[in-house]
C-alpha angles and dihedrals in degrees: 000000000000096000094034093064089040083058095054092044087054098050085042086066108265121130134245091263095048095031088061091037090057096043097055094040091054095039098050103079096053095045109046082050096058093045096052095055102043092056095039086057106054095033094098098057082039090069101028113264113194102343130003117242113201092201099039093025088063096046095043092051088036081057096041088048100047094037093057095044088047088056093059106049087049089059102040111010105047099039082058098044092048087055092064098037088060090032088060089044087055087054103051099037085058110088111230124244112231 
């Protein structure tokens, strides 16, 4: 979704900086929502309240774990990937001048 609506920024005639800087600013809020409550849900069964469960417990903590470190790499790794990936595009889309 993130990229997506930096895409369309970007068409609409923002640039990189602005695109990625709107993006973010839009996308925060539902992200870090879903986020929040999902961890926070399953944060009991995570640590064990009020009994671990070894099967639960794992997947619970597996889910806490991956969803947090997909949340940041959502937030800082991708806006700056996408950068270079339309940076590059930019690049080879521009004929060279001999």
């Amino acid at each position: 979704m993130l990229v997506d609506f930096m895409n369309k920024s970007y068409r609409a005639g923002l640039s990189r900086r602005k695109a990625i800087d709107e993006g973010i600013r839009v996308r925060l809020r539902p992200i870090m929502i879903t986020t929040l409550t999902t961890t926070l849900g399953l944060l009991p069964m995570a640590i064990g309240i009020p009994d671990y469960s070894l099967v639960w417990g794992s997947m619970a903590s597996t889910f806490v774990t991956g969803l947090i470190t997909a949340t940041l790499l959502t937030l800082f790794i991708v806006p700056v990937l996408w950068d270079m990936v339309i940076a590059r595009q930019e690049r080879k889309s521009t004929p060279e001048v001999a």
